[in-house]
C-alpha positions in Angstrom: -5.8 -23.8 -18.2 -7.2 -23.8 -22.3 -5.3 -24.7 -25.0 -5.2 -20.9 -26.6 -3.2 -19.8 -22.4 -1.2 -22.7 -22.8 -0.5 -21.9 -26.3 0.2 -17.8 -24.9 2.8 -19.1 -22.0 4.8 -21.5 -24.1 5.1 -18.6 -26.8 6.0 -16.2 -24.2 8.7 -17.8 -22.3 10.3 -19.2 -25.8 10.5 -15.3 -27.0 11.7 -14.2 -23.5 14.4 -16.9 -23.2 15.4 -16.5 -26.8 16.0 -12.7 -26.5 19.4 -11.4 -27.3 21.9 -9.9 -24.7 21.8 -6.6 -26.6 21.0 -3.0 -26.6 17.4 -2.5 -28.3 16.0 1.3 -29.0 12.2 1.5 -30.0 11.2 5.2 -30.3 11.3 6.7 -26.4 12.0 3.1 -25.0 15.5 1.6 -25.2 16.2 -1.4 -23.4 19.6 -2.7 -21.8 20.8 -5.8 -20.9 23.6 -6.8 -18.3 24.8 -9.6 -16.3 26.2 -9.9 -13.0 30.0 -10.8 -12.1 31.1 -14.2 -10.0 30.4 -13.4 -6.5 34.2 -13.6 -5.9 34.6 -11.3 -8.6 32.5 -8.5 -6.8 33.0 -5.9 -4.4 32.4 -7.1 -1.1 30.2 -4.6 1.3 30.7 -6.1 5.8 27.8 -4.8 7.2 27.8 -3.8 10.7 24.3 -4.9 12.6 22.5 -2.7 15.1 20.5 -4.3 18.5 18.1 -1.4 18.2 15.3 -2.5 21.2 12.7 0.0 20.1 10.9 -2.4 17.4 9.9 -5.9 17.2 9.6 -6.7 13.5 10.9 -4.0 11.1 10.2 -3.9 7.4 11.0 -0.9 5.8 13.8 1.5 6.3 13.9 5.2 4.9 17.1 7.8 5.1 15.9 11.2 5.2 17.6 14.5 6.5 20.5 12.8 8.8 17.9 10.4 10.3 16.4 7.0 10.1 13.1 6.3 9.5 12.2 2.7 10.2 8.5 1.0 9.6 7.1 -1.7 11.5 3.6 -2.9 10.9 3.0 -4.5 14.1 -0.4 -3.7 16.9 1.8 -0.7 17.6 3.6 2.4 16.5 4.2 2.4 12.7 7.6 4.6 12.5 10.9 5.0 14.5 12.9 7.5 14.0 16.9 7.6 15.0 19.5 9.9 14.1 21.9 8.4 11.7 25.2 9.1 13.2 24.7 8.1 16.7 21.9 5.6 16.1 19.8 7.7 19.2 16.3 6.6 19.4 14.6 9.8 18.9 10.8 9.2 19.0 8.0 6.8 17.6 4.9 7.8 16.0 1.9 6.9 13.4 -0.9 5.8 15.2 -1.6 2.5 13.9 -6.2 2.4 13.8 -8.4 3.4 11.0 -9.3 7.0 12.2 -8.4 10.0 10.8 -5.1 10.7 10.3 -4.4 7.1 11.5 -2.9 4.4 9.4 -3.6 0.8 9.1 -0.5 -0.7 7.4 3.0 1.6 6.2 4.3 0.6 2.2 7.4 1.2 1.5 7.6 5.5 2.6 9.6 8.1 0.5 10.9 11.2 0.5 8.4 14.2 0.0 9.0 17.9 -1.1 9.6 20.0 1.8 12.3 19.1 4.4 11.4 15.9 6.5 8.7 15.2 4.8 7.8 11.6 3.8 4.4 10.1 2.2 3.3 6.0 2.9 0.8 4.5 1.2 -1.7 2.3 3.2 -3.3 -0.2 1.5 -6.0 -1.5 3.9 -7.3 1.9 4.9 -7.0 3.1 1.4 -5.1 6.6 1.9 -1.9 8.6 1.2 -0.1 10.2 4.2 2.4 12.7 4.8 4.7 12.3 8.0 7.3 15.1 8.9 9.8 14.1 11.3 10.2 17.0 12.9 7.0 17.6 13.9 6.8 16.0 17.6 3.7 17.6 18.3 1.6 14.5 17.3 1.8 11.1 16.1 -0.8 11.5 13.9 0.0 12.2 9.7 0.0 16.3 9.0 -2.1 15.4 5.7 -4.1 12.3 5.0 -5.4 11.8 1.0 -8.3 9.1 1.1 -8.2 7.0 -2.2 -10.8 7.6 -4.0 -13.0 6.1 -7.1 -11.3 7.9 -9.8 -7.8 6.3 -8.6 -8.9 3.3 -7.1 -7.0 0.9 -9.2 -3.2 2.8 -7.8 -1.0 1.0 -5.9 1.7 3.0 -5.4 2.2 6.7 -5.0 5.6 8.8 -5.3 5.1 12.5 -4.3 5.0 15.3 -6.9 3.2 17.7 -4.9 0.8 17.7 -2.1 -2.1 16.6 -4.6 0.5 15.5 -7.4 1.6 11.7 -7.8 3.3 9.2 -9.7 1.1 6.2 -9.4 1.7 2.7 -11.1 -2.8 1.3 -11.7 -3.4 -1.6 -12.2 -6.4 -0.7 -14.2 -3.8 1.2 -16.6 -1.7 -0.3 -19.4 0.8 2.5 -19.1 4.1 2.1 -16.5 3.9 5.5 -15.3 0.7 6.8 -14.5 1.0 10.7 -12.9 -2.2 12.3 -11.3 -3.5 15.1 -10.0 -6.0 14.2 -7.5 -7.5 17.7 -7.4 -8.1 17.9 -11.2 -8.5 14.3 -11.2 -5.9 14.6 -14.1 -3.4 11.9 -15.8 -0.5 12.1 -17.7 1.3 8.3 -18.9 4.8 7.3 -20.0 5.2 3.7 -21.1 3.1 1.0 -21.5 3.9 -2.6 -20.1 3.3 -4.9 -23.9 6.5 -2.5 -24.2 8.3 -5.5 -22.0 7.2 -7.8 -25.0 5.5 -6.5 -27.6 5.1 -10.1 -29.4 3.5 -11.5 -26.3 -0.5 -10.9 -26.1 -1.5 -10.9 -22.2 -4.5 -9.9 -20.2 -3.9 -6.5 -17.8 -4.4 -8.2 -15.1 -1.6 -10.6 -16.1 1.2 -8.4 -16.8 0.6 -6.4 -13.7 1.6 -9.9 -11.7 4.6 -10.8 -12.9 6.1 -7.5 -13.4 4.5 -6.6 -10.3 7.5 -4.8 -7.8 8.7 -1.7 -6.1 8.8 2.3 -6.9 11.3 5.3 -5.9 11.7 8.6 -7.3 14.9 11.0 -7.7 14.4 14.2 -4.8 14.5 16.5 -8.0 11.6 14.7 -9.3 13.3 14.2 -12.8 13.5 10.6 -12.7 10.6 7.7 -11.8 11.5 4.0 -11.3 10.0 0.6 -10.9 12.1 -3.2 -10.7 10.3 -6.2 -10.5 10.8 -8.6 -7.8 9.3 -11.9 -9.9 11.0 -10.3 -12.9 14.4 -8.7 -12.9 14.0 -5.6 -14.5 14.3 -1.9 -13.6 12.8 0.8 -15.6 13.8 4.7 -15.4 11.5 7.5 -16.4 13.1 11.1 -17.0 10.5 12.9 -17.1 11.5 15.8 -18.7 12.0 14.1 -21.9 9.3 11.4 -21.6 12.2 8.3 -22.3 12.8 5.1 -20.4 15.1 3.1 -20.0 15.0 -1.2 -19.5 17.3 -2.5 -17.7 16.8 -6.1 -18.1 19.1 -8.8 -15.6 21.1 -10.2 -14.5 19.3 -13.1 -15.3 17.3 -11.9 -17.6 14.7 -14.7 -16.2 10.7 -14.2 -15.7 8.7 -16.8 -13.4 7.0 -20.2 -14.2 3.1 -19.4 -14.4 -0.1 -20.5 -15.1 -2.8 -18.0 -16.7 -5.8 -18.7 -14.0 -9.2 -17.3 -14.2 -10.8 -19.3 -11.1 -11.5 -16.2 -8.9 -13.6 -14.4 -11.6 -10.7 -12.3 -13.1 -7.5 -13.3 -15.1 -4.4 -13.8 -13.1 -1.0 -15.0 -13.2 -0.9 -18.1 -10.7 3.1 -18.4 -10.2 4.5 -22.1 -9.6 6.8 -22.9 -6.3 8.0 -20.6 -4.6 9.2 -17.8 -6.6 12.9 -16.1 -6.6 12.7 -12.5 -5.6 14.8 -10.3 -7.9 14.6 -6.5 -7.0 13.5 -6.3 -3.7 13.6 -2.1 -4.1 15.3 0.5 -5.9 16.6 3.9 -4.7 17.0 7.0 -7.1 20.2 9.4 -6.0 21.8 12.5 -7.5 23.3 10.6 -10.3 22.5 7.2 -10.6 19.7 4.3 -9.5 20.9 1.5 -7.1 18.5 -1.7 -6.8 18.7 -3.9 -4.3 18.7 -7.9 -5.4 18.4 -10.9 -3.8 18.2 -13.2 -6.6 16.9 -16.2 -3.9 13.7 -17.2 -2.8 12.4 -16.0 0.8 13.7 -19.1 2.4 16.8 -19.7 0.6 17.6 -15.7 1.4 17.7 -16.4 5.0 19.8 -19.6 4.9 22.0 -17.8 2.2 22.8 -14.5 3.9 23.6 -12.1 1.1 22.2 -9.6 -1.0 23.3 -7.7 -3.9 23.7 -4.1 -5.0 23.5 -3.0 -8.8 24.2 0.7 -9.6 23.4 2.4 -13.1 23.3 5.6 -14.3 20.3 7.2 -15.8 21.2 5.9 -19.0 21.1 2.3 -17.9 25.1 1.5 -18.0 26.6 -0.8 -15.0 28.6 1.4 -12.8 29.1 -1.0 -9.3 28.0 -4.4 -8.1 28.3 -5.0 -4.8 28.2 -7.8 -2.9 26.3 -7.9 0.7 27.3 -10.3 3.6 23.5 -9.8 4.7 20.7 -10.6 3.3 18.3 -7.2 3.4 15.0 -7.2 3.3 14.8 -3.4 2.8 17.0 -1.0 1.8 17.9 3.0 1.7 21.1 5.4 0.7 22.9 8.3 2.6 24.5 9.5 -0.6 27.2 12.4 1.6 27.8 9.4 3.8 27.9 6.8 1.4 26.2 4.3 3.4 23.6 1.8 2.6 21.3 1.2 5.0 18.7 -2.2 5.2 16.4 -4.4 7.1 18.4 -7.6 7.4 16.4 -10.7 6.3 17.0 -13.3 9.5 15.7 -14.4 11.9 16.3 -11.4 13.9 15.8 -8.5 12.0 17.4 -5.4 12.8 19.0 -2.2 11.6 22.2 -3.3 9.4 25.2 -0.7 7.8 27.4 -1.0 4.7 30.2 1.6 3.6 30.6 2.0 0.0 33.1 3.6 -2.2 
């Protein structure tokens, strides 16, 4: 690393750690700041753990219409579905080759327009696809979206429409990137220097260390990202083009090095990093993140995760505290139940009851 990077870092993390535990409003863009509560001091969530058989090694879970949707990338069938209440295996599907309509590798899914609709992004095989889970007529997606030149550099993709998405690009400076893949159209909210506007970092850069997960409110008012190197989650309302920074409970961003060794400018982390965020979920009324605030290995050993919930204004409504780690997380709101992946060494379907 130069002089001028190592000149850039030190800067950086002296700003960052100097920043005060305040409430700061620049034009559209206010940002919030909150810490957490003693772990005795928080609500306490006992999870009740599932021996579903059907799976081998889950990774994502989705709740969706009274059901369970739950991803495994393994060499077979990419989504089991279950009915909530019962936990009743129901069927699998998602084919998992590179043909049409087949899939490679599930992200994260969410919840589309119509009902029982949900869209995955696949990263190897470069294409958006829309499950329904009540069609049983064919494990195959009902709409496959190939990704192509014009939105090559999206890594995520929250469903607008059937050709409408809200895409975070890493060859975009803005947060919130929304395209229309038949007009190969873009509209943009945010931008990321808006993290630090004092701090003078390559793209490339600031995509890594804020780099995270996505969800979307089922109204498709509100857009969110948190970090899982950086502990931050940012709401979009779209109809008014604000966002909202929430910034903790640490308020702490990774050790790196600026490394250009691979014949572009990245951020080159240093040990093993503590997750933050590991996703968020968007309800009627308020964003819940999911935080583990330990590294991978130190998660397992720990056994516990934490919940955050704001309101779309960024205030602390609940913490709670997990007696699971969870790898992956989703919300019954009418239930009030979280649902997760647990994060052991035998990963299965886990249940908390909230209030």
């Amino acid at each position: 690393m130069n002089a001028t990077n190592l000149i850039i870092i030190t800067s950086l993390l002296l700003l960052l750690s100097c920043q005060p535990k305040a409430e700061n409003q620049i034009d559209d863009y206010t940002v919030k700041y909150f810490s957490k509560q003693d772990d005795a001091e928080m609500t306490v969530l006992k999870g009740e753990k599932f021996p579903l058989i059907e799976f081998i090694n889950p990774r994502h879970i989705l709740a969706l219409d009274d059901h369970l949707v739950i991803v495994e990338n393994e060499l077979n069938n990419i989504f089991y579905l279950y009915r909530q209440d019962t936990k009743e295996f129901v069927r699998s599907f998602g084919v998992n080759a590179m043909g049409p309509g087949e899939i490679f590798m599930a992200s994260r899914p969410h919840i589309g327009i119509d009902r029982g609709d949900f869209w995955t992004y696949d990263a190897t095989g470069r294409s958006i696809n829309k499950y329904n889970i009540y069609n049983d007529t064919s494990k195959l997606a009902i709409l496959q979206i190939r990704q192509r030149e014009s939105f090559s550099g999206a890594t995520s993709f929250l469903p607008i429409s059937d050709s409408v998405f809200m895409t975070q690009d890493m060859s975009d400076e803005h947060k919130f990137v929304q395209i229309n893949i038949g007009q190969n159209q873009r509209e943009k909210y945010g931008n990321w220097n808006d993290m630090d506007p004092s701090a003078d970092l390559p793209l490339t850069v600031l995509f890594t260390i804020y780099q995270g997960s996505e969800g979307a409110s089922r109204d498709g008012r509100y857009f969110g990202i948190c970090g899982s190197i950086s502990d931050f989650i940012e709401i979009l309302d779209k109809e008014t083009g604000k966002i909202v920074s929430i910034r903790g409970p640490a308020n702490e961003y990774p050790d790196f090095d600026v490394d250009d060794s691979r014949g572009w400018v990245s951020a080159e982390f240093r040990g093993a990093p503590v997750i933050k965020y590991r996703s968020i979920y968007l309800g009627e009324n308020s964003v819940f993140g999911l935080y583990s605030g330990a590294t991978n290995k130190e998660s397992i050993e720990n056994q516990k995760s934490y919940v955050f919930e704001f309101d779309f204004q960024g205030n602390l409504l609940s913490e709670y505290l997990l007696d699971y780690a969870v790898l992956s997380f989703s919300i019954d709101e009418k239930t009030k139940t979280i649902f997760g992946i647990s994060h052991d060494e035998d990963r299965n379907l886990v249940a908390f009851q909230y209030e």
